[in-house]
N, C-alpha and C positions, 0 to 999 in steps of 0.2 A: 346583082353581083354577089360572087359565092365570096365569105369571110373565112378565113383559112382559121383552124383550132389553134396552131400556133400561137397566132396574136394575138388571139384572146385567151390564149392562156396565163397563170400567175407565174409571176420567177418563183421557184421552187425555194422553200422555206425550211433548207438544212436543220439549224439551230432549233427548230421550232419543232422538227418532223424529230426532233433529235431528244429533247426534252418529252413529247408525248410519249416517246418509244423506251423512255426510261422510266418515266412514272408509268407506266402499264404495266411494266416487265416487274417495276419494284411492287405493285399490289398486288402482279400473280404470285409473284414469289410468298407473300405476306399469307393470303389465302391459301396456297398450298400447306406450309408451314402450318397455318392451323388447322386445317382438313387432317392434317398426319398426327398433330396429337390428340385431335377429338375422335377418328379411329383409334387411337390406343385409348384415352381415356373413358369412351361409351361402347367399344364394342363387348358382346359377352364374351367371359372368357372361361367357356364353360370348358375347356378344352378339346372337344374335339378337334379330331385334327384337319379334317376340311375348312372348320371355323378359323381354325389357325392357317390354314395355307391360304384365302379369302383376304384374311387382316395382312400377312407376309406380301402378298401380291400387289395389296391397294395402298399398302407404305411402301411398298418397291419403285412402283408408278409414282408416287407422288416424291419419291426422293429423287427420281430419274428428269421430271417435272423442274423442280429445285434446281438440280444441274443445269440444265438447257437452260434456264432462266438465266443461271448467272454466266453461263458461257454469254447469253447473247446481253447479260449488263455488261462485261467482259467489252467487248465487241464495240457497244454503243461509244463506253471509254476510248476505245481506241480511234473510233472514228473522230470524236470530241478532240482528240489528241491532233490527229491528223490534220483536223481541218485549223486548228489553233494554228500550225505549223504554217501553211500556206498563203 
């Protein structure tokens, strides 16, 4: 007798998937953050300007990084919101 995946599957664990997805989001955030001042504080700054378009590009990415992050803490809140409501 075939057992259907359904059944044996777990009721889905909102609150829980909800909590992971905020503590992950909040350490990427955390690492980028410092990723962005340990390229300003150890990159050389000898000036040239490759060197500087290089550093401008990989603080550009990491502050773009940042955003998407907080848009999707943003997000996780609102769901938290939601499901409070229901």
């Amino acid at each position: 007798m075939r057992l259907r995946r359904r059944a044996l599957a777990q009721p889905f664990d909102f609150d829980g998937t909800l909590y992971v997805l905020r503590e992950s989001l909040g350490r990427a955030d955390a690492m980028t953050a410092a990723a962005d001042a340990l390229v300003l504080l150890f990159w050389s700054d000898d000036g040239e300007e490759a060197t500087l378009r290089r550093r401008n590009r990989i603080s550009y990415l990491l502050e773009e990084a940042q955003l998407a992050m907080q848009v999707a803490l943003n997000a996780s809140q609102q769901l938290h919101l939601h499901r409070r409501d229901t």
